[in-house]
C-alpha positions as CSV (number, residue, x, y, z in Angstrom):
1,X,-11.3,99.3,97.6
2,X,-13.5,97.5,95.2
3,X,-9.8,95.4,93.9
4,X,-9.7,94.5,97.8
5,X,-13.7,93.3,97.9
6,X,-12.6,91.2,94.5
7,X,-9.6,89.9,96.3
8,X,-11.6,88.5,99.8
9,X,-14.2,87.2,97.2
10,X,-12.3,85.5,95.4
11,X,-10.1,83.8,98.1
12,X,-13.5,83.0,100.0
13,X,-14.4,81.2,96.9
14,X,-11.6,79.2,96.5
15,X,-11.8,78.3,100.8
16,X,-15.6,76.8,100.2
17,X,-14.0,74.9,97.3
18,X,-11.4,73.0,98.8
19,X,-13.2,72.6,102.2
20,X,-16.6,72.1,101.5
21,X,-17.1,71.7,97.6
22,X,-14.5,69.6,96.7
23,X,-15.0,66.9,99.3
24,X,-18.6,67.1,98.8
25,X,-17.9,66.2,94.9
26,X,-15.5,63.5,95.4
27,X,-17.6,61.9,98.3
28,X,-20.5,61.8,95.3
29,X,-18.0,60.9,92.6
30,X,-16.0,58.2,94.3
31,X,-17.0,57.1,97.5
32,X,-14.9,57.6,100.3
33,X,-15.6,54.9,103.3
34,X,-14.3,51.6,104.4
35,X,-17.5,50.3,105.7
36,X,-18.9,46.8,106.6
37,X,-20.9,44.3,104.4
38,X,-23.6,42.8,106.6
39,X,-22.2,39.4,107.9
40,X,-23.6,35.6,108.0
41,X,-21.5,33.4,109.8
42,X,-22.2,29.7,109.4
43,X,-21.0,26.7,110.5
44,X,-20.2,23.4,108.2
45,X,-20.7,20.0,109.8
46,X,-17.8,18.1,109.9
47,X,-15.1,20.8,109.6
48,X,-13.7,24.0,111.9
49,X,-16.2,26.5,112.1
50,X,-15.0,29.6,109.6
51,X,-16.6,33.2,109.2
52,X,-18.6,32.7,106.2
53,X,-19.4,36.2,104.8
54,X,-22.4,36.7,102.4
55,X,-22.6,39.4,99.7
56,X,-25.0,42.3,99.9
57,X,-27.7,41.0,98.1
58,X,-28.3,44.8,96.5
59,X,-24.6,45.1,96.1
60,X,-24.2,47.6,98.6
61,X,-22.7,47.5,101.9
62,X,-21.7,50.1,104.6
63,X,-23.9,52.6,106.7
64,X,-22.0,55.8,107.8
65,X,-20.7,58.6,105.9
66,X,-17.1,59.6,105.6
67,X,-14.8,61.3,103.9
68,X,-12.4,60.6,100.9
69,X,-10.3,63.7,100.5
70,X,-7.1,63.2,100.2
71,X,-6.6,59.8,99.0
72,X,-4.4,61.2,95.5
73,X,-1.8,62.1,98.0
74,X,-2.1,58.6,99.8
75,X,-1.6,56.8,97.0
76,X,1.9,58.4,96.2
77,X,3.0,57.1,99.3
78,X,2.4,53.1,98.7
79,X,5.3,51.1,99.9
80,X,6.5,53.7,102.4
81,X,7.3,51.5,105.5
82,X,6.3,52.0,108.9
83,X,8.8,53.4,111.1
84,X,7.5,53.3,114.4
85,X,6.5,50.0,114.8
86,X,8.9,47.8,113.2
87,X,10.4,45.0,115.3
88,X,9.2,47.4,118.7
89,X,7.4,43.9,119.5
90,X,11.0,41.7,119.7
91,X,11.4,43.1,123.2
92,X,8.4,40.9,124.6
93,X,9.0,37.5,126.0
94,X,7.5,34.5,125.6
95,X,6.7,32.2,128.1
96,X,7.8,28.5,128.2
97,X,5.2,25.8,127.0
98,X,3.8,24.9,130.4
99,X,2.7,28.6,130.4
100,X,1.1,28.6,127.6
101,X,-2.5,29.7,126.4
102,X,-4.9,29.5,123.0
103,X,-7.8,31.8,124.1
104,X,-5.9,33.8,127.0
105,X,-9.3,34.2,128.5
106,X,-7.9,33.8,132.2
107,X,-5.2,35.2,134.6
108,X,-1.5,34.3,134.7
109,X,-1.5,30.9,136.2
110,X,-5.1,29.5,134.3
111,X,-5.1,26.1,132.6
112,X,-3.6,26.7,128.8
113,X,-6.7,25.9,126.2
114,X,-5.8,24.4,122.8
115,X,-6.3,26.2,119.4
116,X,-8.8,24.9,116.8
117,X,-5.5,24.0,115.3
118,X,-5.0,21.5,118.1
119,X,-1.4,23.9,118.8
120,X,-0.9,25.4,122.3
121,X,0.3,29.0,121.5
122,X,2.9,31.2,124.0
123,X,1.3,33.7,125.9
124,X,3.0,37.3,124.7
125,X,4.2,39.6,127.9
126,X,5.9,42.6,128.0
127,X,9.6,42.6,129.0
128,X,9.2,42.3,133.3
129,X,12.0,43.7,135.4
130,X,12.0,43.9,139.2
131,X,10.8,47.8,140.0
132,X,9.9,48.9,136.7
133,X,6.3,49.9,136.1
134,X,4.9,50.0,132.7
135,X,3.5,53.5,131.8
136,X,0.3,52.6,129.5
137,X,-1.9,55.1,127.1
138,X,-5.6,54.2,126.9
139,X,-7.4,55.8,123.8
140,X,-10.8,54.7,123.2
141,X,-11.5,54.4,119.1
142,X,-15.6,53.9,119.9
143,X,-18.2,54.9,117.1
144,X,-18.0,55.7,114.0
145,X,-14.3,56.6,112.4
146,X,-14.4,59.9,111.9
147,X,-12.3,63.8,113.0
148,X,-12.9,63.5,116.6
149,X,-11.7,60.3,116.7
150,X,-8.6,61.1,114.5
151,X,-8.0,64.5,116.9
152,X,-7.8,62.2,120.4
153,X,-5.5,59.4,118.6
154,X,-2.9,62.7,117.4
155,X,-3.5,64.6,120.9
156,X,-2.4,61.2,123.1
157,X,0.2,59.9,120.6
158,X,1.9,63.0,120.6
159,X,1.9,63.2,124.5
160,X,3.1,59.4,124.8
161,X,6.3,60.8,122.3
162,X,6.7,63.4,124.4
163,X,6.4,61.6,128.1
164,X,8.3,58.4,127.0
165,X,5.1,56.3,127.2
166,X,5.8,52.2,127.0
167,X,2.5,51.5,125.7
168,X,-0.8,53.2,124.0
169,X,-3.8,50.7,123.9
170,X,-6.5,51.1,121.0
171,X,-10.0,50.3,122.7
172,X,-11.7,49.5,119.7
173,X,-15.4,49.5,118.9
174,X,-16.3,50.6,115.5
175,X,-18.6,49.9,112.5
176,X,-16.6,51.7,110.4
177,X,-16.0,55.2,108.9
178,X,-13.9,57.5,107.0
179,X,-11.0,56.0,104.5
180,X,-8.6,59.4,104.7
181,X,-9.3,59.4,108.6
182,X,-8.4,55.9,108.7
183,X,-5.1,56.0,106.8
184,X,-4.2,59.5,109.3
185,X,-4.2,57.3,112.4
186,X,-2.1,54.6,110.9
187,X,0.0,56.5,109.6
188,X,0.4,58.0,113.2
189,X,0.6,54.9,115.1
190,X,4.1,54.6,112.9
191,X,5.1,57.6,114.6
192,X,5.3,55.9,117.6
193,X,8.2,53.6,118.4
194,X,6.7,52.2,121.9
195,X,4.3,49.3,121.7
196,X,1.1,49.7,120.3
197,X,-1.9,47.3,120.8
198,X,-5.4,47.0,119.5
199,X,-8.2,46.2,121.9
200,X,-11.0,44.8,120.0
201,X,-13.9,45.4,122.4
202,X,-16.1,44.3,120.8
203,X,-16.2,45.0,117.2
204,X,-13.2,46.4,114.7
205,X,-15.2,46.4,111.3
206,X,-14.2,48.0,108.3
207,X,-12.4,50.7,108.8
208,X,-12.0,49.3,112.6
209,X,-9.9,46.5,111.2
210,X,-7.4,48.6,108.9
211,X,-6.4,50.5,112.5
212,X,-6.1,47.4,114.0
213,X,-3.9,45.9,111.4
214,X,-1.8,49.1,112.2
215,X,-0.8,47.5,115.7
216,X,2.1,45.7,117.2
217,X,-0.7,43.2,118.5
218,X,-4.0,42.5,118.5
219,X,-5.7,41.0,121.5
220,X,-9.5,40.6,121.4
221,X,-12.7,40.0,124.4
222,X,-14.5,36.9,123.8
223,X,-17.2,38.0,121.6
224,X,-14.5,40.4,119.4
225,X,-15.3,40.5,115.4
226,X,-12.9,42.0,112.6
227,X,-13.6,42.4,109.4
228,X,-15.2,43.0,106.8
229,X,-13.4,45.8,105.0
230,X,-14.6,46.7,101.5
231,X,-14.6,50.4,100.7
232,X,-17.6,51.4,99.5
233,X,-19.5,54.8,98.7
234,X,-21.0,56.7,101.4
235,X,-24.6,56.3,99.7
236,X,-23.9,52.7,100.6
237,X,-23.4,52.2,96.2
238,X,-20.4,50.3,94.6
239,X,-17.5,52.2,93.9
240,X,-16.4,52.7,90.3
241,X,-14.7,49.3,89.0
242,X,-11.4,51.5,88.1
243,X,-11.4,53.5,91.1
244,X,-12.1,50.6,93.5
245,X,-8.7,48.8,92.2
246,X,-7.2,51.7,93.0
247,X,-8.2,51.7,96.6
248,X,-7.7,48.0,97.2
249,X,-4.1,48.5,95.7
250,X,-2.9,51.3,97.8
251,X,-4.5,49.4,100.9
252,X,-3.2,46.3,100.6
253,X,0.2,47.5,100.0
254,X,-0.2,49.9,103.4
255,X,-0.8,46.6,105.1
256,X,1.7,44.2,104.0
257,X,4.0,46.9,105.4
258,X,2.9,45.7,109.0
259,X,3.5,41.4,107.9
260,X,7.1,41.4,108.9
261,X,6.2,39.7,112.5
262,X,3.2,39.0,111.8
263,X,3.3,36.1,108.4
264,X,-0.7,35.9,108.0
265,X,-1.7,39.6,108.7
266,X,-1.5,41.1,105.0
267,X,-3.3,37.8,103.8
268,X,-6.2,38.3,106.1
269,X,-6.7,41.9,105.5
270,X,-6.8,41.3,101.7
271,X,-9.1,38.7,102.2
272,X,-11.5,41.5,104.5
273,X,-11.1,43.9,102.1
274,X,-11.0,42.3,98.7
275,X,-14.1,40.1,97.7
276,X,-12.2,38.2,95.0
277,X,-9.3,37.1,97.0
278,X,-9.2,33.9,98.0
279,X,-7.5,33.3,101.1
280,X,-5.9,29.3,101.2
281,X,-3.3,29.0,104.0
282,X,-1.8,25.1,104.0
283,X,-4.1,23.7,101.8
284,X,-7.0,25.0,103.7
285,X,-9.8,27.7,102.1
286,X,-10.4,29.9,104.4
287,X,-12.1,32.5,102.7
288,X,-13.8,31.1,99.0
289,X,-13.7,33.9,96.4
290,X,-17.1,35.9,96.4
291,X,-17.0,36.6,99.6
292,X,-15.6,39.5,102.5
293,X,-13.8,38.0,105.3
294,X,-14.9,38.6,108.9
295,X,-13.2,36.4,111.6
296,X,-14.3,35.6,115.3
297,X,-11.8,36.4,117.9
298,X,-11.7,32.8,118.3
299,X,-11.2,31.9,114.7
300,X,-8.3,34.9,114.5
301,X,-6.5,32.7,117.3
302,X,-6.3,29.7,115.2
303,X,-2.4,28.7,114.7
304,X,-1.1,27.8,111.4
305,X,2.9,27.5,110.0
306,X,5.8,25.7,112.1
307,X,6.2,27.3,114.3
308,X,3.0,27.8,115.0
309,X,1.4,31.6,114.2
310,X,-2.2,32.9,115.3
311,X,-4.2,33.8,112.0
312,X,-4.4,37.3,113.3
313,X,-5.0,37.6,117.1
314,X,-2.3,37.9,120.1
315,X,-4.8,36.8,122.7
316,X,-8.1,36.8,124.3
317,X,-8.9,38.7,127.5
318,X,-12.5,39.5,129.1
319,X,-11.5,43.2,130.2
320,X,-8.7,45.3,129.4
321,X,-7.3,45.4,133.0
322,X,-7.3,41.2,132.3
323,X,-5.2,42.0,129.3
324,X,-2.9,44.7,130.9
325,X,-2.4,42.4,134.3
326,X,-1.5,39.5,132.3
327,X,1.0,41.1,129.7
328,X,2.8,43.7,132.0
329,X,2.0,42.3,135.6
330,X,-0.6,43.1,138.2
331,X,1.6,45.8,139.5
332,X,3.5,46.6,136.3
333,X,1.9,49.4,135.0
334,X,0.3,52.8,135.3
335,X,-2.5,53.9,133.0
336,X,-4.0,56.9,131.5
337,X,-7.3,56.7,130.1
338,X,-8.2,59.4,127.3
339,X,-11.6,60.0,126.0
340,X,-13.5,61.7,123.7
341,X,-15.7,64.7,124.8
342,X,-18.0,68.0,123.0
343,X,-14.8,69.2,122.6
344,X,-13.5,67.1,119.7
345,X,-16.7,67.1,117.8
346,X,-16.8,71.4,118.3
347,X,-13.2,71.4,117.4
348,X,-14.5,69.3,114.1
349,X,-16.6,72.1,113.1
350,X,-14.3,75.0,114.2
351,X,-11.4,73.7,111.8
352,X,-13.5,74.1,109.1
353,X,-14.6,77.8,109.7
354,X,-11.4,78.6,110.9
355,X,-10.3,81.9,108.5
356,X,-13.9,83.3,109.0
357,X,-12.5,82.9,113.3
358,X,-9.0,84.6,112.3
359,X,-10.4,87.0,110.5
360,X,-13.3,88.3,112.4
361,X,-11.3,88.4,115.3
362,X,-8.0,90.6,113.6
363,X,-11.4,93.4,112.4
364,X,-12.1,93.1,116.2
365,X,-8.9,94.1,117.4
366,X,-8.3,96.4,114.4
367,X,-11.6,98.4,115.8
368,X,-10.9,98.3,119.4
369,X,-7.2,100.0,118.8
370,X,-9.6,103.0,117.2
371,X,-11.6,103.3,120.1
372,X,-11.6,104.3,123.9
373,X,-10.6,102.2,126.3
374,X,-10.9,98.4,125.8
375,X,-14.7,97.4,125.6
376,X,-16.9,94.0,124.6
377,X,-15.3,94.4,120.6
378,X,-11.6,93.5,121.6
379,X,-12.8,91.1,124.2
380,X,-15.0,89.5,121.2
381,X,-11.8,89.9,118.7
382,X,-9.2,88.2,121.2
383,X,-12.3,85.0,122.2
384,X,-12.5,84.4,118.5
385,X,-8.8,84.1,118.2
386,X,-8.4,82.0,121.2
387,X,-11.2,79.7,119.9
388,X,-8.7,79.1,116.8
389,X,-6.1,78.1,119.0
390,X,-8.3,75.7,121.1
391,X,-9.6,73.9,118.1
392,X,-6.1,73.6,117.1
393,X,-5.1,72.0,120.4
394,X,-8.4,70.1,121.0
395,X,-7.0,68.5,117.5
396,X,-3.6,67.5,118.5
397,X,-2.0,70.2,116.5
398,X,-0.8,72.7,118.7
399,X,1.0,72.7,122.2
400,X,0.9,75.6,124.7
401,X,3.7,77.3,122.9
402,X,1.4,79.2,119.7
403,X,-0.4,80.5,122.7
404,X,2.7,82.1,124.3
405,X,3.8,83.6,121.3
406,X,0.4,85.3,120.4
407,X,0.5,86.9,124.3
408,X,3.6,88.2,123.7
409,X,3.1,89.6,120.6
410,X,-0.3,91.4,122.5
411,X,2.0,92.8,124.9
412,X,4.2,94.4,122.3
413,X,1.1,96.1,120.4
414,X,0.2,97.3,124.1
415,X,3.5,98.9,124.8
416,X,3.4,100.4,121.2
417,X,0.0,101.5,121.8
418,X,0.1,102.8,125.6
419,X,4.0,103.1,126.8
420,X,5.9,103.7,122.7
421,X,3.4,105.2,120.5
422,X,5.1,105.7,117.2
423,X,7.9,103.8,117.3
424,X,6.5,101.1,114.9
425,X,8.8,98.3,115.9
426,X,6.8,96.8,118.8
427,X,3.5,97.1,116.9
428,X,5.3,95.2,114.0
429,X,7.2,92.5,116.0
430,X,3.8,92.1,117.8
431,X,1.6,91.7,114.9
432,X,4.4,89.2,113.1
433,X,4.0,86.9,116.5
434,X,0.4,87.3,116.1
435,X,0.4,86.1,112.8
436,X,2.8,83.1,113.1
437,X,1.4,82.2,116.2
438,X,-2.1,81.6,114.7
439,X,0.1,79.4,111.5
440,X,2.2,78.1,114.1
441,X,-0.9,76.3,115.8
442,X,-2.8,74.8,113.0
443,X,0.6,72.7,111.8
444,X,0.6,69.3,112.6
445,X,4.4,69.1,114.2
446,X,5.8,66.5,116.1
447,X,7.7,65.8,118.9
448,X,11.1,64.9,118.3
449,X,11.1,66.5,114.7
450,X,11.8,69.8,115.3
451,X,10.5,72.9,112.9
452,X,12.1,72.4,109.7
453,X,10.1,74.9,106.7
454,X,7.9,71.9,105.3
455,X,5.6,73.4,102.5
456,X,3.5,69.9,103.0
457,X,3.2,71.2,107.1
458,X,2.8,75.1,106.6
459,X,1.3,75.4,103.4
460,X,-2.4,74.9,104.6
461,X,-1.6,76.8,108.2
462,X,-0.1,80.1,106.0
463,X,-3.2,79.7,103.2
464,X,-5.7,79.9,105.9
465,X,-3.6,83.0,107.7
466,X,-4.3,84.9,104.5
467,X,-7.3,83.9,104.2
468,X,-7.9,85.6,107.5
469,X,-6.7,88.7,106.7
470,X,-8.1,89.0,103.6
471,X,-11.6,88.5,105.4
472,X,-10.3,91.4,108.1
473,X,-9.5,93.4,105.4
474,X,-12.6,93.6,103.9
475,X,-14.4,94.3,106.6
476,X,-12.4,97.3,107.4
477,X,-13.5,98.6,104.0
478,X,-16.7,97.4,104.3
479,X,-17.2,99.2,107.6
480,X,-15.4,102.5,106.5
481,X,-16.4,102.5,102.7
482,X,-20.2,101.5,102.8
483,X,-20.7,102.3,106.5
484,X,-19.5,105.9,107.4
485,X,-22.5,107.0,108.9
486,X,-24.1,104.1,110.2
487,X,-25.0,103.4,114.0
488,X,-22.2,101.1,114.3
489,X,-19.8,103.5,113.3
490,X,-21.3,106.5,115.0
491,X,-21.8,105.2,118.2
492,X,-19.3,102.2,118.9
493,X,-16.2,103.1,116.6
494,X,-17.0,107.3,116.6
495,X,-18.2,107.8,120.2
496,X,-16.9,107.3,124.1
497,X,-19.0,106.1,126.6
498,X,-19.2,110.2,127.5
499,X,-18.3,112.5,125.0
500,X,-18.5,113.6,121.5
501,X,-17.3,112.1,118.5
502,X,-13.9,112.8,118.2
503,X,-12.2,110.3,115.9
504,X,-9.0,111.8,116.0
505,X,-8.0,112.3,119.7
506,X,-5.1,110.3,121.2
507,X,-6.0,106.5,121.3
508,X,-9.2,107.2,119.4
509,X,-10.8,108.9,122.0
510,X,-13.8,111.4,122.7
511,X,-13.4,114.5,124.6
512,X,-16.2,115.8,127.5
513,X,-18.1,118.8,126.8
514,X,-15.5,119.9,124.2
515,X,-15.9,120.7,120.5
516,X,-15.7,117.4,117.7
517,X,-14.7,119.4,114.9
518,X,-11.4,118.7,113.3
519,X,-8.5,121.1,113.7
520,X,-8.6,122.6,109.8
521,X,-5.8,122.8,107.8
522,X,-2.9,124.7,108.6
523,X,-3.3,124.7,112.1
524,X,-0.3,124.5,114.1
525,X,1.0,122.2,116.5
526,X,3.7,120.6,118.5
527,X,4.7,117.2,118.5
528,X,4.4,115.3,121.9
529,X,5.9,111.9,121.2
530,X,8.5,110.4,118.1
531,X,6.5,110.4,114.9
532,X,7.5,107.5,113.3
533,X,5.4,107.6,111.2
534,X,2.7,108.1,113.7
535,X,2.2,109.4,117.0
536,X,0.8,112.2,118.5
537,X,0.6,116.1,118.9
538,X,-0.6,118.6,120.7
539,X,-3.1,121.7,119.3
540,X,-4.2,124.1,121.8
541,X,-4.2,121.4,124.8
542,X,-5.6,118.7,123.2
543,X,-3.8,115.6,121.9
544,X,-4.2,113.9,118.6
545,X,-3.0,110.7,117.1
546,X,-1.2,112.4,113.8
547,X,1.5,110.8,111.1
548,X,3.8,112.1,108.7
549,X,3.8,110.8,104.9
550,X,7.5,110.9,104.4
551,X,10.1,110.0,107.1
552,X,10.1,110.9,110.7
553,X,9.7,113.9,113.4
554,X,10.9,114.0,116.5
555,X,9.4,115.1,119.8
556,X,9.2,118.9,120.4
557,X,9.2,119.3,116.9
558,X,6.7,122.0,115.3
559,X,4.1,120.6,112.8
560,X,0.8,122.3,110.8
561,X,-1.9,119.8,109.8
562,X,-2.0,118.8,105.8
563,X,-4.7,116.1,105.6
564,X,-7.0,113.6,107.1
565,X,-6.8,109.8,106.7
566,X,-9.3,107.4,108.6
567,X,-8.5,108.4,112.4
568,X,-5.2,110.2,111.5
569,X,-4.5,113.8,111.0
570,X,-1.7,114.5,108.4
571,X,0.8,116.8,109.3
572,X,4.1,118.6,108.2
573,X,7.2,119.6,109.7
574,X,6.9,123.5,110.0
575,X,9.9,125.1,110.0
576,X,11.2,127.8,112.7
C-alpha cells in the first residue's frame, strides 16, 4: 500500500508541474503576452494623418497577464496554411462603381465618401439570392484574451461546423491578452470554411489584432483602433532579445498565411508587432522604424495598389446590424448571439483541478457500492463527475455524447450490482464506458473529423484519467489502511441508517437487531447467485456478498468460508 501512496504522489507531483509550475516558470522566464504599447497619435501638417506610435519610455508595454505555454509546439507548425479560410471570401460580390463607399458608414443607397487616397473603394456583400437568408454566428471577443474567451470561440465554431452556419462575426473589444490563447482561436477560425469577419467595436489591440488578422474581413465602427502588437512579458518587462525573435518569427509567418486576398495585411501586422520594421508602401513611410503601428479605422481604409486595396479594413459601419443589413441584406440573415457567462470563467478553474474531480468522485462511488442503499456519498461521487463533464462542454470540448456513454455505463454497474451480481461483465463494460466517457469529454474533436486514435488529442484526456484513479486509489487505502476505526468508517461506510455493523451482508448492508459478528471460518454455506468471482451466499438465513480465489461456482453450490478481504468473505467449494 505504501508503493500505491508513492505512485498517487508521485503522479500528483508531476500534474502541479505541468499545470501550475511549469507555466508559472515560463510566464517568469519568457513572457507570455501580446499586449499593447501605450499609443500617441499625431498629426503632420501638410501630409495624411498616420498613427504615429511612441515607445514606452521605460521600455515596457502591456497590462494584463497571460499565458505562454505552449508556444514550443507552435513554433513547429510555422508555414502551416490555413484551411478554412482560404479564398471562402471569392464568393462575395462587389458592387459597381456608382455603388461604391470609402468609410461604409451609412445604409445601402448613402452617398459613396472618398478614401484619404482620393480612390472610391467597392462595397463587399455577401452573395444575395432571392429567398435565401444568411444564417450568421455572433461571438463577442470583449476583455481581456484569455480561457473563457478561447472556450465560447471553440463552443460556437464548432456548432456553426456542425449547423452549416454562413457566417460567424468576431465582436471585438480587447486590450490584449494571452499569446498561446491567441494562436488557439486562429488556429480555430481556419477550421471553419464559412466566412469569418472581425468586428472591431471598438478596440482590437495586441493580441485583439492577431485574431482579427485571422478573418476573411475586417470591418470596423467609426472610432475602431488596431494595433499595437508587441509581445511582451506579463510583468509588463522586455522579453529576452533571443526569445523575442523567436516570437516575432513564428507570428509573422502565421500571418502572412492569411495575405493571399488580402496584399497589405502581413505588412501591417509586422509593422504592429515588430518595432524595427519599417513599413513603406509606394514610396510612402507609413510606419518609421522605432516605432509599433496602431491604425485608425479610418487610416486602415486608406487604398493603395492598382487596383486599389484598403490598407487593412473592409468597411466602416456604426453598429453591427448596420454592417450585417448592408453586406447580406435587411432581410438576408438570421443571427445568433453568443456570450460569455460564470460559466466559462468556473469552467477555467475546473479544467485545471480536473483529476482531483475524477478522482474524488470514482472513491465516492467506490464507497457508496459498500454501503446500504444509495445516500448523499454517491450523489456527491456522480456531482463531482458531472462537474468534469460540464467544464468539458462549457469549453467546447465535449458534446452530449460522453454524457450518454457514462449513463450507460451506470446502468450496467446497476444491473451488475442489483439484477446480475457476480457476473462481472456488466460491472466491467460499465466501468470501461465510465472511463472513456470522462477521456472522451476532455478531447478537443471536431465536427467533420471523425475519431481517429490521435496521441496529440487523447494523450492529455487519458493522462488526466489516470491521474484520477490514481487519486481514487489512494484514498481507498487511505480510508481502509490509516482509517479502520475512524467515525467515518464506523458510522457511514460500517453502519445502516438502523442496524449493526455488518460489513459483509449482501450489498454492504446492516442487519436489525441481529448479531455483527462474522460467520468464522469453516462455516458452511450455500451459494444463492453465480460466483464469478463474486456474489453471494447464504449462512443460516442471512445473505453475504462472498468470492472465490480461483475460478467460479455456480448457484446451489455448497461452500465453507476460508478468509476475509475488505467487505468480502472468502469461500471454498465444499464438496458433497
Amino acid at each position: 500500500m505504501d508503493r500505491w501512496l508513492s505512485i498517487l504522489g508521485t503522479g500528483l507531483f508531476l500534474f502541479f508541474q505541468t499545470e501550475v509550475l511549469l507555466p508559472e516558470a515560463r510566464l517568469r522566464a519568457e513572457g507570455d503576452s501580446l499586449e499593447p504599447v501605450v499609443t500617441d497619435h499625431a498629426e503632420d501638417p501638410g501630409t495624411e494623418a498616420q498613427a504615429q506610435i511612441s515607445r514606452d519610455p521605460e521600455g515596457k508595454a502591456g497590462l494584463e497577464e497571460g499565458n505562454f505555454a505552449g508556444f514550443e509546439t507552435a513554433t513547429d507548425e510555422v508555414g502551416i496554411q490555413a484551411t478554412g479560410n482560404g479564398g471562402s471570401g471569392d464568393e462575395g460580390e462587389d458592387l459597381s462603381a456608382g455603388e461604391v463607399e470609402a468609410d461604409a458608414r451609412g445604409a445601402a443607397g448613402e452617398e459613396a465618401e472618398e478614401t484619404s487616397a482620393d480612390v472610391a473603394l467597392p462595397r463587399w456583400r455577401l452573395p444575395i439570392e432571392e429567398g435565401t437568408t444568411h444564417s450568421v454566428y455572433v461571438i463577442p471577443v470583449e476583455g481581456q484574451i484569455s480561457k473563457p474567451i478561447e472556450y465560447i470561440i471553440r463552443r460556437g465554431i464548432k456548432q456553426a461546423i456542425e449547423n452549416d452556419v454562413d457566417v460567424v462575426v468576431l465582436d471585438i473589444n480587447t486590450p490584449g491578452g494571452a499569446l498561446d490563447v491567441t494562436l488557439k482561436i486562429m488556429k480555430m477560425l481556419d477550421r471553419f470554411e464559412g466566412h469569418t469577419f472581425a468586428y472591431v467595436n471598438d478596440e482590437a489591440v495586441s493580441a485583439g489584432a492577431f485574431i482579427s488578422a485571422a478573418a476573411d474581413r475586417i470591418f470596423f465602427t467609426s472610432n475602431g483602433v488596431i494595433g499595437a502588437a508587441a509581445p511582451v512579458m506579463a510583468t509588463g518587462g522586455e522579453i529576452d532579445p533571443t526569445m523575442l525573435q523567436k516570437v516575432l518569427s513564428y507570428l509573422k509567418a502565421r500571418v502572412r498565411t492569411y495575405t493571399d486576398e488580402h496584399p497589405y495585411r502581413g505588412e501591417v501586422l509586422a509593422a504592429m508587432m515588430d518595432a524595427e520594421y519599417e513599413l513603406v508602401i509606394e514610396g510612402e513611410v507609413i510606419k518609421k522604424s522605432g516605432e509599433l503601428l496602431t491604425l485608425t479605422a479610418k487610416e486602415a481604409m486608406k487604398a493603395y495598389g492598382d487596383p486599389p486595396q484598403p490598407l487593412l479594413g473592409a468597411g466602416i459601419y456604426e453598429s453591427l446590424d448596420e454592417l450585417l443589413d448592408t453586406v447580406a441584406g435587411a432581410d438576408g440573415y438570421s443571427i445568433q448571439k453568443f456570450e460569455v457567462t460564470w460559466s466559462e470563467s468556473l469552467a477555467q478553474y475546473l479544467s485545471v483541478i480536473t483529476p482531483i474531480l475524477m478522482g474524488l468522485g470514482i472513491l465516492g462511488l467506490i464507497i457508496e457500492f459498500k454501503t446500504p442503499g444509495f445516500g448523499i456519498i454517491g450523489i456527491a461521487g456522480i456531482s463531482l463527475l458531472l462537474a468534469v463533464f460540464a467544464s468539458n462542454y462549457v469549453a467546447g470540448l465535449a458534446g452530449h455524447e460522453p454524457l450518454l456513454f457514462f449513463g450507460l455505463g451506470v446502468i450496467l454497474i446497476g444491473v451488475e450490482l442489483f439484477v446480475l451480481p457476480g457476473t462481472v461483465i456488466p460491472a466491467l463494460a460499465g466501468v470501461l464506458l465510465i472511463l472513456g466517457s470522462l477521456a472522451f469529454s476532455m478531447a478537443d474533436l471536431w465536427p467533420g473529423d471523425g475519431f481517429t486514435f490521435d496521441p496529440e488529442i487523447l494523450l492529455l484526456p487519458f493522462y488526466k484519467v489516470s491521474l484520477g484513479l490514481l487519486i481514487a486509489a489512494g484514498g481507498v487505502v487511505l480510508l481502509w489502511r490509516y482509517l479502520p476505526n475512524s467515525w467515518f468508517i464506523d458510522h457511514i461506510v460500517l453502519k445502516g441508517s438502523v442496524g449493526g455493523p455488518d460489513p459483509v451482508a449482501a450489498g454492504g448492508g446492516s442487519s436489525l437487531n441481529q448479531d455483527s459478528s462474522l460467520p468464522a471460518l469453516g462455516t458452511l454455506g450455500v451459494a444463492v447467485t453465480d460466483l464469478h468471482p463474486g456474489g453471494e451466499i447464504d449462512i443460516g438465513g442471512k445473505r453475504y456478498q462472498a468470492s472465490v480465489d480461483y475460478g467460479s461456482l455456480g448457484r446451489g453450490s455448497a461452500v465453507k468460508v476460508s478468509g476475509y478481504r475488505s467487505f468480502t468473505l472468502l469461500v471454498d467449494r465444499v464438496d458433497s
